[in-house]
N, C-alpha and C positions, 0 to 999 in steps of 0.2 A: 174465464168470465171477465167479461169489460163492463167497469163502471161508468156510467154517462152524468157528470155533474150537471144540473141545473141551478140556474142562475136563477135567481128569485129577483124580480123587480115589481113589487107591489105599486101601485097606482094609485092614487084619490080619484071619485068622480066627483062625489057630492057627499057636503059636510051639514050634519046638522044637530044641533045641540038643545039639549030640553031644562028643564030643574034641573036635573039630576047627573044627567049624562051627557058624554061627547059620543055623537056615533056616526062612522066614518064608512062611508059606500064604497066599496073598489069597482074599476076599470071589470074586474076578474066576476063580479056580481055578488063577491063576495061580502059581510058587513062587518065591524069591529065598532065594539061600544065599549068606553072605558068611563068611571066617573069622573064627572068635570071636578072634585078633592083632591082626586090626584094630580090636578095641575092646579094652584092658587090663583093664579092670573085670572085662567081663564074660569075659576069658582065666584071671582069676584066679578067678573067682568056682570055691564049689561044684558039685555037681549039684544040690543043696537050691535053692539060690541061683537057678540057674538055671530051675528048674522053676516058679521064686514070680513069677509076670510081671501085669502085669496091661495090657489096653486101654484108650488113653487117648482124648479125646477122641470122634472120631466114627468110633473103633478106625482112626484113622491115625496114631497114636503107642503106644508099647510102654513099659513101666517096669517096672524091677523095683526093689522097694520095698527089699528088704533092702540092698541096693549102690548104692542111688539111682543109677540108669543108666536113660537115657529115649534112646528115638531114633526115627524118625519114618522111617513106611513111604516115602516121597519121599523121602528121603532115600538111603534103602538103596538104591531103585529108580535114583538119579539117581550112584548110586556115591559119594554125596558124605555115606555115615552120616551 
């Protein structure tokens, strides 16, 4: 029997954030929502702030420029922001 390893390369398409929550839409159609507590930055931040994001890399990373705050879709996926 032959194991076939897959590589996980999780995506961002589109980020949007509420009161409460970070919630992160993948490439895959998939959603990930985590509370915006568990980042500080991004708890304090505005709704401006929040809304100013951009995709990093090969949009498996997230930044928002104004708060310098980056975090990386694997990360979130792995609970480990």
């Amino acid at each position: 029997m032959s194991t076939i390893a897959v590589e996980l390369h999780p995506q961002a398409h589109t980020i949007k954030c509420t009161d409460s929550d970070l919630i992160v839409e993948l490439l895959n159609g998939r959603t990930i929502s985590a509370p915006l507590v568990w980042f500080p930055l991004l708890s304090q931040a505005t709704p401006e702030q929040l809304a100013n994001w951009e995709l990093l890399g090969d949009d498996d990373g997230i930044h928002w420029p104004e708060i310098d705050e980056d975090l990386s879709v694997a990360g979130l996926l792995s609970g480990t922001h």
